[in-house]
PDB file as gemmi writes it, atoms N, CA and C in Angstrom:
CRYST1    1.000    1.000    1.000  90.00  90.00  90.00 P 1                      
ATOM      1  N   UNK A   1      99.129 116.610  33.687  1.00  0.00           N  
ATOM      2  CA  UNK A   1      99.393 116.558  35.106  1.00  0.00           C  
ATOM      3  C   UNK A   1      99.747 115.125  35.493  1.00  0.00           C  
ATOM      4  N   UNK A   2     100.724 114.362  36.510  1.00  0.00           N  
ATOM      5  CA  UNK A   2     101.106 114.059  36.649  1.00  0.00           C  
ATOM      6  C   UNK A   2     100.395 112.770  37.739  1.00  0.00           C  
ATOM      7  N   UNK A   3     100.340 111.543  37.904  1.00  0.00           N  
ATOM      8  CA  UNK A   3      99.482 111.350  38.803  1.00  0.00           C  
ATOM      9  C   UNK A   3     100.305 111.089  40.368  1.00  0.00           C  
ATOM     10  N   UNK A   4      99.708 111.673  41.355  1.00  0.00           N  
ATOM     11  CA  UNK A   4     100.382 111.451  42.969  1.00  0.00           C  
ATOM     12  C   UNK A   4     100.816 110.068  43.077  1.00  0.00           C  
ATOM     13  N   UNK A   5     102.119 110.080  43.895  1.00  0.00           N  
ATOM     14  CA  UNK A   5     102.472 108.769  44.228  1.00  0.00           C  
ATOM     15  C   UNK A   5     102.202 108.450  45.312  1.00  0.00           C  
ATOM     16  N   UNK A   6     102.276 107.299  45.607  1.00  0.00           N  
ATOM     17  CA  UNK A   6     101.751 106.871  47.341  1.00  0.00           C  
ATOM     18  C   UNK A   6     102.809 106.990  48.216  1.00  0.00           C  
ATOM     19  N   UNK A   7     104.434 106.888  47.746  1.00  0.00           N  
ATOM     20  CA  UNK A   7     105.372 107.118  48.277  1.00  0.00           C  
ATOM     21  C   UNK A   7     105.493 108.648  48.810  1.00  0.00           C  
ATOM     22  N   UNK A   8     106.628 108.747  49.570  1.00  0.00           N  
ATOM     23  CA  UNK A   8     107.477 110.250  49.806  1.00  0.00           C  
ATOM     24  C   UNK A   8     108.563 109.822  49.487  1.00  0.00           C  
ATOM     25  N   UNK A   9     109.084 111.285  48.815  1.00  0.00           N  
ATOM     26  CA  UNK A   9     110.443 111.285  49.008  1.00  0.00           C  
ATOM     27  C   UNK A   9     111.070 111.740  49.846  1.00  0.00           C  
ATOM     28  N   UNK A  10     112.184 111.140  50.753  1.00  0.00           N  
ATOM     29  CA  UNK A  10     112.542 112.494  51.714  1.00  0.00           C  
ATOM     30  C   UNK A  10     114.282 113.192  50.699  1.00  0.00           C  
ATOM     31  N   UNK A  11     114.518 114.219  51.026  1.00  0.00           N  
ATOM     32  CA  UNK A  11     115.637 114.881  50.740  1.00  0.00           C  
ATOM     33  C   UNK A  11     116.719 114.049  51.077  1.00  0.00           C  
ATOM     34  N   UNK A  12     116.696 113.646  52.234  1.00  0.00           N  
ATOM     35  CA  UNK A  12     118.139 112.807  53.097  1.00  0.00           C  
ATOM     36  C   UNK A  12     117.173 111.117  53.382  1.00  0.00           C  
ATOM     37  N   UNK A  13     118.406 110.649  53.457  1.00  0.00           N  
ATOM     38  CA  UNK A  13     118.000 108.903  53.818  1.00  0.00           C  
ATOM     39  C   UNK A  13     118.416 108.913  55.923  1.00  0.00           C  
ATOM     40  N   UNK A  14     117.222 108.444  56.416  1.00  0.00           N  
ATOM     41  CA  UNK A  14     117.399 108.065  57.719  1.00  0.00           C  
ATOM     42  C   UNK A  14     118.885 108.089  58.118  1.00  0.00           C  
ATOM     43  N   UNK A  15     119.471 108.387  59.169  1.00  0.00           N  
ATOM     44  CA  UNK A  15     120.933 107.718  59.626  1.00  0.00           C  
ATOM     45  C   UNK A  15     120.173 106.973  60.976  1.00  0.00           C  
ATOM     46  N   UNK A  16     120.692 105.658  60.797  1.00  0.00           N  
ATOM     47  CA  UNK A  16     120.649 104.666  61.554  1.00  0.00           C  
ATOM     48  C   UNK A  16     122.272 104.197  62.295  1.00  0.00           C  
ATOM     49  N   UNK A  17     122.113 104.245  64.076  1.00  0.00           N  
ATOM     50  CA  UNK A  17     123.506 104.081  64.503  1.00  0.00           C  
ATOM     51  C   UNK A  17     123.727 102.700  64.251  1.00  0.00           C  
ATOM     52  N   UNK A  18     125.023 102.288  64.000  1.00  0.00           N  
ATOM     53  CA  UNK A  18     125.593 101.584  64.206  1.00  0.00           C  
ATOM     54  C   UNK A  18     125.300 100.214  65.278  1.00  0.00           C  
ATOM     55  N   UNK A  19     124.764  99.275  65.122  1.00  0.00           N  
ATOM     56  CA  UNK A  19     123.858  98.293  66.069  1.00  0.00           C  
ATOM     57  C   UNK A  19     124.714  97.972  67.366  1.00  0.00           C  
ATOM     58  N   UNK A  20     126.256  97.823  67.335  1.00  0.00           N  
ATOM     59  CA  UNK A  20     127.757  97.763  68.353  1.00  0.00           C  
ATOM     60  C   UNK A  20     127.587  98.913  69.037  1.00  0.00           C  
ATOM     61  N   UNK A  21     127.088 100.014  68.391  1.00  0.00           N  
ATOM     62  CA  UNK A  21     126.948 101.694  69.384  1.00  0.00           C  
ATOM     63  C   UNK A  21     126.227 101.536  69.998  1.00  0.00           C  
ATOM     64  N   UNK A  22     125.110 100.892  69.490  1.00  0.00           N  
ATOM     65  CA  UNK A  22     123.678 101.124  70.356  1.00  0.00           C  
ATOM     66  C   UNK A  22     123.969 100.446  71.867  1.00  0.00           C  
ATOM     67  N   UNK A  23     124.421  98.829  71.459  1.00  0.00           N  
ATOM     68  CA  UNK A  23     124.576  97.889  72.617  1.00  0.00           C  
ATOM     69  C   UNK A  23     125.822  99.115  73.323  1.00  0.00           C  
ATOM     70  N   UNK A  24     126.832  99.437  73.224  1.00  0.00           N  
ATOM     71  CA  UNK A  24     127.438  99.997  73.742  1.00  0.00           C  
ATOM     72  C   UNK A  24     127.328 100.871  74.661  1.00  0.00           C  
ATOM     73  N   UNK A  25     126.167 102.017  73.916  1.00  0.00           N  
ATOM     74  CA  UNK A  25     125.171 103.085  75.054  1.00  0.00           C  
ATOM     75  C   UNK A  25     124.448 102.405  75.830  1.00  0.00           C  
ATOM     76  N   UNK A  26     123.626 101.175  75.546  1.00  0.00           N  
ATOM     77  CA  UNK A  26     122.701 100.419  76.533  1.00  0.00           C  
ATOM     78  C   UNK A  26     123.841 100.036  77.488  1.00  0.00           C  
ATOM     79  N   UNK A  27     124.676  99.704  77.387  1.00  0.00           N  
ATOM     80  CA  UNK A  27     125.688  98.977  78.770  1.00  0.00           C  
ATOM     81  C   UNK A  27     126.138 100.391  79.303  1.00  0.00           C  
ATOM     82  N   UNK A  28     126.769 101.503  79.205  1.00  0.00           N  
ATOM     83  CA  UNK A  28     126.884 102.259  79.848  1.00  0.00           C  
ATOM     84  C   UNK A  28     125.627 102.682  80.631  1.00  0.00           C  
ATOM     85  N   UNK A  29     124.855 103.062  79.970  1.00  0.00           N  
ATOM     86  CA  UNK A  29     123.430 103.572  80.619  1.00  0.00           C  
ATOM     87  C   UNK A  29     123.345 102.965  81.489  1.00  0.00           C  
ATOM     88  N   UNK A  30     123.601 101.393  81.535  1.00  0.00           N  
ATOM     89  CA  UNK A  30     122.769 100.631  82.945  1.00  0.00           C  
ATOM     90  C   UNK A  30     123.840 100.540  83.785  1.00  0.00           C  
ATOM     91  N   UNK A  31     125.385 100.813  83.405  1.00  0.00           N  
ATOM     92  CA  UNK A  31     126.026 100.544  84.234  1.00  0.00           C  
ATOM     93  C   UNK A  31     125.847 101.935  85.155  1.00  0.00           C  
ATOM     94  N   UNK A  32     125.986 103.151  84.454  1.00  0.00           N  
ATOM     95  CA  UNK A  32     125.548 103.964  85.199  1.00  0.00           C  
ATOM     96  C   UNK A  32     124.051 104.374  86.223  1.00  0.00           C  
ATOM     97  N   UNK A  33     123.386 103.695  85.538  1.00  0.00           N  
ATOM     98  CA  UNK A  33     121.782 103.302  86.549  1.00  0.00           C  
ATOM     99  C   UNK A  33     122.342 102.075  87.726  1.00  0.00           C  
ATOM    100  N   UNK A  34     122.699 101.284  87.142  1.00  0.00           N  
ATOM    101  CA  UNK A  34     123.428 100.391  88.934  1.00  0.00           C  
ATOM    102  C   UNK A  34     124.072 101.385  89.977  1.00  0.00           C  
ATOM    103  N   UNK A  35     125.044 102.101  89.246  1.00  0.00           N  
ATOM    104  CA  UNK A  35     125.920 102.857  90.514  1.00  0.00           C  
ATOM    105  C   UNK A  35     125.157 103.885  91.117  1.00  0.00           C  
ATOM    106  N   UNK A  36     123.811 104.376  90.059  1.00  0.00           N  
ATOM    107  CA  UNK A  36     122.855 105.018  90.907  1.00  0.00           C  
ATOM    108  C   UNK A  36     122.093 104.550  92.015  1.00  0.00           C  
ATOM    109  N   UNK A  37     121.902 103.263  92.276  1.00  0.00           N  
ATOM    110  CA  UNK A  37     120.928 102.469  92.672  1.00  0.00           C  
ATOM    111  C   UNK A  37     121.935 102.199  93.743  1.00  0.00           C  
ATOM    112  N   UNK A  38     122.962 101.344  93.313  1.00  0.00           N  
ATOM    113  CA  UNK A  38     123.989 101.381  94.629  1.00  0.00           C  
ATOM    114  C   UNK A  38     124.032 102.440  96.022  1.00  0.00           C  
ATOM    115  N   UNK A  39     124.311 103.776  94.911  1.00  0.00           N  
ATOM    116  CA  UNK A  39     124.688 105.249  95.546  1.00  0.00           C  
ATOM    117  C   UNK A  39     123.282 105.362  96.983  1.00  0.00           C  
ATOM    118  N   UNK A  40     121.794 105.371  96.192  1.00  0.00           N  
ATOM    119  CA  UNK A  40     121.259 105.641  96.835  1.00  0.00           C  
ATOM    120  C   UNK A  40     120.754 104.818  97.830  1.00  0.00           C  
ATOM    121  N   UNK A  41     121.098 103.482  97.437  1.00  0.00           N  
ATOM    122  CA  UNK A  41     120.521 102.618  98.800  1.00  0.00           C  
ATOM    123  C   UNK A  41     121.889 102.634  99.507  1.00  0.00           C  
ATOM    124  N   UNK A  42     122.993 102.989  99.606  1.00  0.00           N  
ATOM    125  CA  UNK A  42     124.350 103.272 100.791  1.00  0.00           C  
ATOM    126  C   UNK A  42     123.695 104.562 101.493  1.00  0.00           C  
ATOM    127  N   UNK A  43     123.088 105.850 100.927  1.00  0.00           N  
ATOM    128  CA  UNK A  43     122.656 106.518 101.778  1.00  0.00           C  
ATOM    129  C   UNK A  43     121.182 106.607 102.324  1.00  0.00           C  
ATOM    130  N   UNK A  44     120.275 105.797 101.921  1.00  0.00           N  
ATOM    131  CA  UNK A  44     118.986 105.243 102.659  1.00  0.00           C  
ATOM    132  C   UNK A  44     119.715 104.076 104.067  1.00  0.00           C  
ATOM    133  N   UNK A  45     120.619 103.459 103.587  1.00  0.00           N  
ATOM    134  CA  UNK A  45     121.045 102.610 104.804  1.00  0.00           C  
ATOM    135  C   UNK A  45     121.704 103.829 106.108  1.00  0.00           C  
ATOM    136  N   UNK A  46     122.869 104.714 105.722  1.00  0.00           N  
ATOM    137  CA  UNK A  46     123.487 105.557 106.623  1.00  0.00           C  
ATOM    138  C   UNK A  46     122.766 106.223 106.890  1.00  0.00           C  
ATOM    139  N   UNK A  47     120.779 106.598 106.726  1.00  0.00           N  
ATOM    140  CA  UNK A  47     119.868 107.213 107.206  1.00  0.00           C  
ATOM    141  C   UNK A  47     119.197 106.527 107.868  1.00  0.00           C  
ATOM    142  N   UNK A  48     119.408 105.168 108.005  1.00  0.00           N  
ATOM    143  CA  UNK A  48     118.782 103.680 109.031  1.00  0.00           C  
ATOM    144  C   UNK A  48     117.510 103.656 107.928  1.00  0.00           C  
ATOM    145  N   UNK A  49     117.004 103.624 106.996  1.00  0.00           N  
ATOM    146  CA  UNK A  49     115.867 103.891 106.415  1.00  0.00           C  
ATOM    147  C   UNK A  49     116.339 102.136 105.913  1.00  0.00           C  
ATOM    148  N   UNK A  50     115.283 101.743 105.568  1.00  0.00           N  
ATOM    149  CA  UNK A  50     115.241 100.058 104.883  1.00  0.00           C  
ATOM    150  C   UNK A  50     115.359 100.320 103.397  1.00  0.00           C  
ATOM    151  N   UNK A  51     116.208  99.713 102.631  1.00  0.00           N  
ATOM    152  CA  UNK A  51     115.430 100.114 101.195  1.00  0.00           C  
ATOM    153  C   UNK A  51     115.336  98.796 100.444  1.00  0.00           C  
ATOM    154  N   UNK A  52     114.089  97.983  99.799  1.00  0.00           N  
ATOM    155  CA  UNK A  52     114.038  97.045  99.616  1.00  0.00           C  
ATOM    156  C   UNK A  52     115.134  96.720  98.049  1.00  0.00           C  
ATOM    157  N   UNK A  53     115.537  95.163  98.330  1.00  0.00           N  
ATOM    158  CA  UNK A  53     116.414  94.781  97.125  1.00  0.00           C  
ATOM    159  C   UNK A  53     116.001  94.237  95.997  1.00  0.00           C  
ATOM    160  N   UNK A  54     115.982  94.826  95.110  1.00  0.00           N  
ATOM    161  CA  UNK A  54     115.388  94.417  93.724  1.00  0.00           C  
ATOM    162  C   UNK A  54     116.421  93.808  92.972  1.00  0.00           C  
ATOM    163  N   UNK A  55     116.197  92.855  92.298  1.00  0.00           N  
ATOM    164  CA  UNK A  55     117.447  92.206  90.974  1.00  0.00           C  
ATOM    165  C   UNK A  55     117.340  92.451  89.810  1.00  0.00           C  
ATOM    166  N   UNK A  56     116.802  93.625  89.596  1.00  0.00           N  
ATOM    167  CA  UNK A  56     116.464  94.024  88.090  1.00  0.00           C  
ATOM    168  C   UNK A  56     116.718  95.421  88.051  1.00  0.00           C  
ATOM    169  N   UNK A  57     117.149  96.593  87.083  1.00  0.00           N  
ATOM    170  CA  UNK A  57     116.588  97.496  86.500  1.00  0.00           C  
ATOM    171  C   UNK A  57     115.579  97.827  85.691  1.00  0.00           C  
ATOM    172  N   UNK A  58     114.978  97.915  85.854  1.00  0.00           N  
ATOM    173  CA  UNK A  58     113.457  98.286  84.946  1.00  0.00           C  
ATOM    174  C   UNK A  58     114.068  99.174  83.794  1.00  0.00           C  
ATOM    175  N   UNK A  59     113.430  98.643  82.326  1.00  0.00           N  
ATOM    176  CA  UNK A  59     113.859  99.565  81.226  1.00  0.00           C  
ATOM    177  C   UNK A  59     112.623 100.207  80.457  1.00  0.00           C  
ATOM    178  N   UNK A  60     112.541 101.273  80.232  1.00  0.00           N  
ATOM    179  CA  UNK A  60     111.403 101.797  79.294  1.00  0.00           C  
ATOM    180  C   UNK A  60     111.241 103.599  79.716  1.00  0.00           C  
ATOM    181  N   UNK A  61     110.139 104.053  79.326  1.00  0.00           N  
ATOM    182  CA  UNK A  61     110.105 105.616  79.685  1.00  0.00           C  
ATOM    183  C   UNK A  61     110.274 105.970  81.311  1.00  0.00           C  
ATOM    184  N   UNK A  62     110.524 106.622  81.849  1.00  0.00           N  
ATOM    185  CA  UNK A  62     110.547 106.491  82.984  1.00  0.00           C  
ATOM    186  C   UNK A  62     109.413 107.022  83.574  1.00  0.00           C  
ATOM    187  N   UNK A  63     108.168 107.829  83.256  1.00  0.00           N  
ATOM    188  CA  UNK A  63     107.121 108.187  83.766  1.00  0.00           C  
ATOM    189  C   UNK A  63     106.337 106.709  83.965  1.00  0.00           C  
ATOM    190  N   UNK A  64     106.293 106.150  82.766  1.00  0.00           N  
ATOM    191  CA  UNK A  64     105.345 104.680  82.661  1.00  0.00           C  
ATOM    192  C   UNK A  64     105.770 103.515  83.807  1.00  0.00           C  
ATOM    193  N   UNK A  65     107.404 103.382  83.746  1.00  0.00           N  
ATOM    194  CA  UNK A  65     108.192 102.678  84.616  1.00  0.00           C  
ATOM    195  C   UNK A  65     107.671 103.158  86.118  1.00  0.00           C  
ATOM    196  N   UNK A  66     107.999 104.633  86.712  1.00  0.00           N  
ATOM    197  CA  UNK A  66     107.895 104.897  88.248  1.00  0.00           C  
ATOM    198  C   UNK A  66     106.007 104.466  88.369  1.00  0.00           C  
ATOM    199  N   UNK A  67     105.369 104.766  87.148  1.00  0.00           N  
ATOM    200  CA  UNK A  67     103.900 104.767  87.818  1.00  0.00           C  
ATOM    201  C   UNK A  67     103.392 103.237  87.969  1.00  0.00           C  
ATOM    202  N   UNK A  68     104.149 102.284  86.671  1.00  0.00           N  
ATOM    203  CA  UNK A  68     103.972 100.468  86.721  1.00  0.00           C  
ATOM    204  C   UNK A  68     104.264 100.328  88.208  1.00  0.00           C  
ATOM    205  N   UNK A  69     105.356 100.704  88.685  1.00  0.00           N  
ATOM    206  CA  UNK A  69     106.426  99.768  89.911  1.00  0.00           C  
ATOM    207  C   UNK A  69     105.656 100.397  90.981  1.00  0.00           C  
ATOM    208  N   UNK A  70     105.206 102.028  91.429  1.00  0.00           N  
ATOM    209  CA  UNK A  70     104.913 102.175  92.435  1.00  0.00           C  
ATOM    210  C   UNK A  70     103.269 101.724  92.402  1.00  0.00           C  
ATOM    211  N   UNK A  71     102.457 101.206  91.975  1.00  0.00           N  
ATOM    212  CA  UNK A  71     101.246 100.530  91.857  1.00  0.00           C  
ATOM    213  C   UNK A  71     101.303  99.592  91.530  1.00  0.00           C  
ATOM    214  N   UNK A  72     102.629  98.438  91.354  1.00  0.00           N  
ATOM    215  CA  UNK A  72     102.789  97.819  92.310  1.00  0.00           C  
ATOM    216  C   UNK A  72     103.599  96.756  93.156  1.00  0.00           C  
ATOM    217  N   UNK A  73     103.522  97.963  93.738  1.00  0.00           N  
ATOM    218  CA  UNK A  73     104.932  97.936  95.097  1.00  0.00           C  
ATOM    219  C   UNK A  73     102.926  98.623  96.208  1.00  0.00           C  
ATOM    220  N   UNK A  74     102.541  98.986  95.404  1.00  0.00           N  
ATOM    221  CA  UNK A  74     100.898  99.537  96.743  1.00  0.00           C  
ATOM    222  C   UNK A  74     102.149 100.483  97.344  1.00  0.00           C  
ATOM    223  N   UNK A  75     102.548 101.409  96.279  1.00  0.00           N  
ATOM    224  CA  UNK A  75     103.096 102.524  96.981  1.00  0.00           C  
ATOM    225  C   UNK A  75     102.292 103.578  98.129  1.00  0.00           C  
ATOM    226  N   UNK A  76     102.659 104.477  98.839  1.00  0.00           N  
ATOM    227  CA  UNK A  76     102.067 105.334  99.407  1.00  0.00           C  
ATOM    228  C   UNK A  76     102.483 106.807  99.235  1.00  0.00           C  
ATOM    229  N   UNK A  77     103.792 106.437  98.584  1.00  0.00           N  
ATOM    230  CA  UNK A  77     104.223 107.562  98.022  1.00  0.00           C  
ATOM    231  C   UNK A  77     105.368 107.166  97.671  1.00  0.00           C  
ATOM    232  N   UNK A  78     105.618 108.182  96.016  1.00  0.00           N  
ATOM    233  CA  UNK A  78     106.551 108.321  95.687  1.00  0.00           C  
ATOM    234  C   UNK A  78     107.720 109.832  95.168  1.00  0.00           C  
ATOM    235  N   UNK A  79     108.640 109.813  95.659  1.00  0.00           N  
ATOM    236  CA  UNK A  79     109.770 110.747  95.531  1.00  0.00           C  
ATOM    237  C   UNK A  79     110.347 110.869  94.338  1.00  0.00           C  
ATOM    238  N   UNK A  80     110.293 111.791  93.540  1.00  0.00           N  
ATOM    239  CA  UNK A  80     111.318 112.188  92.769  1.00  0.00           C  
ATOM    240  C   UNK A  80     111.667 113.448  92.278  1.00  0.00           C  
ATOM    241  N   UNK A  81     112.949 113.356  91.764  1.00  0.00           N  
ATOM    242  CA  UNK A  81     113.552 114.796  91.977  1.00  0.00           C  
ATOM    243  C   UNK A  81     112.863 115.775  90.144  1.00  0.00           C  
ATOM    244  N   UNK A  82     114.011 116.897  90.848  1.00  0.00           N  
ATOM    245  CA  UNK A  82     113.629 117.727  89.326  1.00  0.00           C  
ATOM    246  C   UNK A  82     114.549 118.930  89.195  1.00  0.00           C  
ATOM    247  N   UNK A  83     114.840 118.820  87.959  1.00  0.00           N  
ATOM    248  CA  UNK A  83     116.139 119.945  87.856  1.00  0.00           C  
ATOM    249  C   UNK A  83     115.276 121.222  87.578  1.00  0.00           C  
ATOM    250  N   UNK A  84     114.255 121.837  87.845  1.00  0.00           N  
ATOM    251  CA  UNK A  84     113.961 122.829  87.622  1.00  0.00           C  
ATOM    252  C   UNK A  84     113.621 123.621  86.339  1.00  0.00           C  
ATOM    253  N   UNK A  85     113.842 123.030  85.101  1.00  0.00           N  
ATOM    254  CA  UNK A  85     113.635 123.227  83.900  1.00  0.00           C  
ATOM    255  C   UNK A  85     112.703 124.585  83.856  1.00  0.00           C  
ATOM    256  N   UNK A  86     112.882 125.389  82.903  1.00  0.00           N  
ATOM    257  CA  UNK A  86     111.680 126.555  82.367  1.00  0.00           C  
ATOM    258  C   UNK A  86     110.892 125.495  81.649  1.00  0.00           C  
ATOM    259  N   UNK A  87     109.399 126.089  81.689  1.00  0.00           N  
ATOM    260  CA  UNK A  87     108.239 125.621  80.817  1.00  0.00           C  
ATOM    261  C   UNK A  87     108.777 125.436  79.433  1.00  0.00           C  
ATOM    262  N   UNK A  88     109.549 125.866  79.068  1.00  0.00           N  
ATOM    263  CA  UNK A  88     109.724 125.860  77.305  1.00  0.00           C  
ATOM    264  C   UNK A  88     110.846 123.962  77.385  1.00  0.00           C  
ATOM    265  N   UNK A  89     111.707 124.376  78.555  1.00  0.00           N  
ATOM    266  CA  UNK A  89     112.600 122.912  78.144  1.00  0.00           C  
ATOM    267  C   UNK A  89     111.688 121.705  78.548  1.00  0.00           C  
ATOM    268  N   UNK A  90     110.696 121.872  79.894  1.00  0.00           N  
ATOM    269  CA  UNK A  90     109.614 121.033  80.162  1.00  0.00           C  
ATOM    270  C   UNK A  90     109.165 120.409  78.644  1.00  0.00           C  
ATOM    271  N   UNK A  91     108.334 121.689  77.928  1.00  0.00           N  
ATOM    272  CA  UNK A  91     107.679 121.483  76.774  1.00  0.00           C  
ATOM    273  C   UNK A  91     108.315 120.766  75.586  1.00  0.00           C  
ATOM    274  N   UNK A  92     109.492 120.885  75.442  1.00  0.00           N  
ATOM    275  CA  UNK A  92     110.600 120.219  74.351  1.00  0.00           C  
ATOM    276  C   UNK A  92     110.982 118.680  75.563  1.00  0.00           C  
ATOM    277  N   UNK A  93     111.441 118.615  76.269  1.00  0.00           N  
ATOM    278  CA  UNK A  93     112.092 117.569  76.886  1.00  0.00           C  
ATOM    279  C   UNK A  93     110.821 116.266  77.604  1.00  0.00           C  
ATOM    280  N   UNK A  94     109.746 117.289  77.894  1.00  0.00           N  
ATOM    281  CA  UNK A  94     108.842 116.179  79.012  1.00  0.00           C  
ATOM    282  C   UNK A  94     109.540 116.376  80.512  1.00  0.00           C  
ATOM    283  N   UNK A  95     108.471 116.354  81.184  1.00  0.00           N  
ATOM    284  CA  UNK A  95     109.230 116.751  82.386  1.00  0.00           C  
ATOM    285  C   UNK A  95     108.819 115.100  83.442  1.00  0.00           C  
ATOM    286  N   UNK A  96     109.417 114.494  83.477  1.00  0.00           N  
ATOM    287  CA  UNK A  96     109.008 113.539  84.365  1.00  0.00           C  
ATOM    288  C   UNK A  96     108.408 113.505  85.524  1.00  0.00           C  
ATOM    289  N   UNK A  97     108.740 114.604  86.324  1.00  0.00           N  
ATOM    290  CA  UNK A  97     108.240 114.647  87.526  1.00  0.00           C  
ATOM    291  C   UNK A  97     106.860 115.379  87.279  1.00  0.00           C  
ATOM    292  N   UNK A  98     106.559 115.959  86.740  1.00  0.00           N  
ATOM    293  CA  UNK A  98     105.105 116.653  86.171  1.00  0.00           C  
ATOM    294  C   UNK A  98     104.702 115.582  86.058  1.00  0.00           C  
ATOM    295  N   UNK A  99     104.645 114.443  84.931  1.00  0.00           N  
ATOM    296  CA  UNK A  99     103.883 113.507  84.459  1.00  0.00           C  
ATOM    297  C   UNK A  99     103.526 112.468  85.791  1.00  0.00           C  
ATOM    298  N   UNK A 100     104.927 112.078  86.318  1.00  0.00           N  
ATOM    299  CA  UNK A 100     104.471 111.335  87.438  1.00  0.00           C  
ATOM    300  C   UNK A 100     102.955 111.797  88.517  1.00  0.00           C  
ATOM    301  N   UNK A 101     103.440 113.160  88.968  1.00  0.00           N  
ATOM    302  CA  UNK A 101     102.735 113.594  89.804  1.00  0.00           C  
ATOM    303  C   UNK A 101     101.219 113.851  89.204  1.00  0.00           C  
ATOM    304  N   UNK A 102     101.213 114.009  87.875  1.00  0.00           N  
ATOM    305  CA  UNK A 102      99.738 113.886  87.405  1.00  0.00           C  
ATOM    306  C   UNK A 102      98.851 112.404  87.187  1.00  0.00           C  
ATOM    307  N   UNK A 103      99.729 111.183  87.099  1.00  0.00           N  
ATOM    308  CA  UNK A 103      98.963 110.474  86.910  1.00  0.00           C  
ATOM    309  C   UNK A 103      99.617 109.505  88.034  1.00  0.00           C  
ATOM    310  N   UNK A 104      99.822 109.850  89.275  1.00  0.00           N  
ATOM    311  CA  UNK A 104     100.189 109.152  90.510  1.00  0.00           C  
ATOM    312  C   UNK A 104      98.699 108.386  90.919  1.00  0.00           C  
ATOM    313  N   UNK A 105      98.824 106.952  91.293  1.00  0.00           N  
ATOM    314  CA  UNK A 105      97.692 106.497  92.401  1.00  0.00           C  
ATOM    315  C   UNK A 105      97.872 107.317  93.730  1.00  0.00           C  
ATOM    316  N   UNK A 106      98.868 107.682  93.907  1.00  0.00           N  
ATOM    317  CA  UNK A 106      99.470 108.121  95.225  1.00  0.00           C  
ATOM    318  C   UNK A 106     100.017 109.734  95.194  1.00  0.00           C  
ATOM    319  N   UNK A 107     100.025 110.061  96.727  1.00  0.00           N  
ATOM    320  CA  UNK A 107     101.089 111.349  96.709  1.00  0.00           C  
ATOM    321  C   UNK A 107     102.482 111.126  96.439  1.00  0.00           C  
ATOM    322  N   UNK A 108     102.926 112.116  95.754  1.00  0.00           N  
ATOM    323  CA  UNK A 108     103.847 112.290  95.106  1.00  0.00           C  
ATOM    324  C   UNK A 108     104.934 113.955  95.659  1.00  0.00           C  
ATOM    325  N   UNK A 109     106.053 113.196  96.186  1.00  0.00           N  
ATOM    326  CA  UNK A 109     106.588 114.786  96.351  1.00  0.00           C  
ATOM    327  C   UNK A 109     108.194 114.936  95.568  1.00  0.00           C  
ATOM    328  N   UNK A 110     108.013 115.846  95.054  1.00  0.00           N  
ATOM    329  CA  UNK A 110     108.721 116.609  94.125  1.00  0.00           C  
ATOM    330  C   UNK A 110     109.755 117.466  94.816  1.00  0.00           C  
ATOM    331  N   UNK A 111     111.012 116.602  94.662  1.00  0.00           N  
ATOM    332  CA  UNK A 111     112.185 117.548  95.607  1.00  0.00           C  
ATOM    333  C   UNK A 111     113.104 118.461  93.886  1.00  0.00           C  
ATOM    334  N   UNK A 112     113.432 119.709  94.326  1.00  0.00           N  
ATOM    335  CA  UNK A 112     114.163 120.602  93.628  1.00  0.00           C  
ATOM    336  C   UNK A 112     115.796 120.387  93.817  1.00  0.00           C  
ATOM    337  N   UNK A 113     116.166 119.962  92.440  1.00  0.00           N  
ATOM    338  CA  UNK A 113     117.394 120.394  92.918  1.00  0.00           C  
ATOM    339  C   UNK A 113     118.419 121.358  93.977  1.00  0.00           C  
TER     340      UNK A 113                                                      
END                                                                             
């Protein structure tokens, strides 16, 4: 008999992207998170609502991110949306707005697509 190795083998070797792709998706991503940020403070203003100006995008999970910033910002509440997912894509995907609303300091309301 043979003695166990400490290694594994796997069948296939990792695929690792391309390091130019990666930076590539990171600049789209944020360029598309600015024009979000843009979008929604043009219609918090045409609702007279204030919306304060930040010089950053925040990067990381976004449950960890909304719960860091709104505790502290001494939120009183925070908004976010939700595409409605079945329990099974929740369960595969994570549902953000679930997570938020469970580990909120604050109320939390949950608008539906």
């Amino acid at each position: 008999m043979e003695p166990m190795s400490d290694t594994i083998s796997l069948p296939f070797a990792p695929v690792y992207p391309p390091p130019d792709l990666v930076e590539t998706i990171e600049k789209q991503a944020r360029a598309r998170a600015e024009e979000a940020v843009a979008r929604a403070r043009q219609i918090l203003t045409e609702e007279r609502i204030k919306a304060i100006k930040a010089n950053f995008l925040p990067v990381g999970d976004a449950r960890q991110v909304i719960l860091d910033e709104a505790k502290d910002w001494s939120a009183d509440l925070i908004v976010v949306g939700s595409y409605g997912y079945s329990a099974l894509d929740r369960f595969m995907l994570g549902s953000v707005s679930e997570s938020v609303a469970m580990h909120a300091h604050c109320s939390v309301e949950v608008i539906r697509e």
